[in-house]
N, C-alpha and C positions, 0 to 999 in steps of 0.2 A: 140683920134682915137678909136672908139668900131670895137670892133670884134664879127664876129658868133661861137660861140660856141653850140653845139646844137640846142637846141630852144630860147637859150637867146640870147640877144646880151649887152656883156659885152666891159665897159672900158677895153683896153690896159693898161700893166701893166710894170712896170721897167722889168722884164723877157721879156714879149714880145718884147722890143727894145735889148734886149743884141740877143735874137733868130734873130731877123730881121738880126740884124748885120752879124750875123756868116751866115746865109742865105746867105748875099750878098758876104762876104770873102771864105766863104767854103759849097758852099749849098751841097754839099753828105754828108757831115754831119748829120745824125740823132739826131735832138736837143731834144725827145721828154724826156730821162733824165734830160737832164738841165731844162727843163722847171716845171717836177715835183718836183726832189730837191732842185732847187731855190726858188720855191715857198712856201716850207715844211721849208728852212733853215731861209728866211726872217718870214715866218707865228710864226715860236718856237721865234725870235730876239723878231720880236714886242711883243709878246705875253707875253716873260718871260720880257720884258722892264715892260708892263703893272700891270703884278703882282708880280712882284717885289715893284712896289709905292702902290700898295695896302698893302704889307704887312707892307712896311716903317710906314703907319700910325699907325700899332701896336709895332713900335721900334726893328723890325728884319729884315734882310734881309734874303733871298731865302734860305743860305744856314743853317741858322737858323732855319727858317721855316721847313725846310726837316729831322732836329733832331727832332724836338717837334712833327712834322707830321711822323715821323717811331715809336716814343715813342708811342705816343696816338694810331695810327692804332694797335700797340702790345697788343690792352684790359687792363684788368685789370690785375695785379696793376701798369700798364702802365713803366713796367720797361724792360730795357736791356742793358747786358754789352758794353761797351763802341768798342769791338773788333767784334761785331755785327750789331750794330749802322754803324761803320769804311764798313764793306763787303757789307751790306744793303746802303750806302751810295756811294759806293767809295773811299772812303778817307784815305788816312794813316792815324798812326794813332797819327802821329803827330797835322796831321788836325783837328783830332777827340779831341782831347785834347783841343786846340786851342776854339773850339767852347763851349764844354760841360764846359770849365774855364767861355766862356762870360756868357753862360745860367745861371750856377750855383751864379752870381756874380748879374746876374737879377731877380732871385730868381724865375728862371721857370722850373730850373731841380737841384735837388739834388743828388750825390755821398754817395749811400748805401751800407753795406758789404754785399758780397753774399751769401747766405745762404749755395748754395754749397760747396764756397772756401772762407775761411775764410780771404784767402791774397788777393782776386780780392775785386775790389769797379762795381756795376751796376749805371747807370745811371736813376732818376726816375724821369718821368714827378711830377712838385708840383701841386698845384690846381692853384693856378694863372698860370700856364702853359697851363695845361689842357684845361682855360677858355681863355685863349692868343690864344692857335691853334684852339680852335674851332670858334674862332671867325676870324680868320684870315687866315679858307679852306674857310669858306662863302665868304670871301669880297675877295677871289681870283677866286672861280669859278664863283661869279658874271661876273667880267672880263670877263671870259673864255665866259660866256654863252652870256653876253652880244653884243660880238662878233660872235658867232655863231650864234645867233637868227637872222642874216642876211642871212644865209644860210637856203632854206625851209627845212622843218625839212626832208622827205623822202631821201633829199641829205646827212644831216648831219646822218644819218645812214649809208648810203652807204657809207661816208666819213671812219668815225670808222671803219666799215667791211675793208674796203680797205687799211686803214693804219696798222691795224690788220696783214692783211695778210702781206702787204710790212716788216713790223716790225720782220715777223718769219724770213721772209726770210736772217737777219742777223746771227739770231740763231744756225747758222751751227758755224759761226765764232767763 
């Protein structure tokens, strides 16, 4: 079943039958959040599904990726304490351990003294690291882009602007 949306007319989508439904059980309902966050909740599922097997091919998963990818976004000498990594990340820092032991054991990040504190260890991207993550933000924004490039581009800006905004609006919290 297609729908009008604007000027398009677009497929019907698993949102649009869950909306249809609550129309039919509760039409004073105002469904138009459900229809935005469902569709924003399913778009990040498929999307971190897809670049998640993207990065599989270079022997990391996501939350791998997201060390090597905070390390390397840090510049040169692409280093940072592990209690930074953890804040920048989310992660306790137990998690933090957990991960920076796999990396360091794959030989993508090594456990350096800190010049500061001579009893803290920093975390530092190696060169096979370096050449791991950068090869492996391309073969994830491919995904990314490959996917958007179904959207005309003057929408995929407006999209950005708009998830921009919706995104501050959590920032109180």
């Amino acid at each position: 079943m297609a729908q009008q949306r604007g000027e398009d007319l677009i497929d019907a989508d698993e949102v649009d039958a869950i909306v249809q439904q609550w129309a039919v059980e509760r039409p004073e309902l105002e469904t138009l959040p459900m229809e935005v966050f469902g569709r924003i909740y399913r778009i990040a599922r498929q999307m971190g599904d897809r670049v998640e097997e993207s990065y599989a091919r270079f022997g990391i998963g996501r939350g791998e990726f997201d060390v090597l990818a905070a390390l390397r976004r840090s510049g040169e000498p692409y280093t940072l304490s592990p209690s930074r990594l953890s804040a920048t990340l989310m992660l306790t820092s137990g998690g933090m351990t957990g991960r920076l032991d796999k990396l360091e054991r794959a030989g993508l990040v090594e456990r350096v003294p800190d010049p500061g504190d001579r009893r803290a260890l920093r975390a530092r991207l190696t060169a096979k690291g370096r050449e791991l993550v950068d090869e492996a933000v391309g073969a994830g924004l491919a995904e990314q882009a490959a996917v958007l490039s179904r959207v005309p581009e003057r929408q995929r800006t407006e999209l950005a602007a708009s998830l921009r905004t919706l995104l501050a609006a959590f920032a109180d919290r």
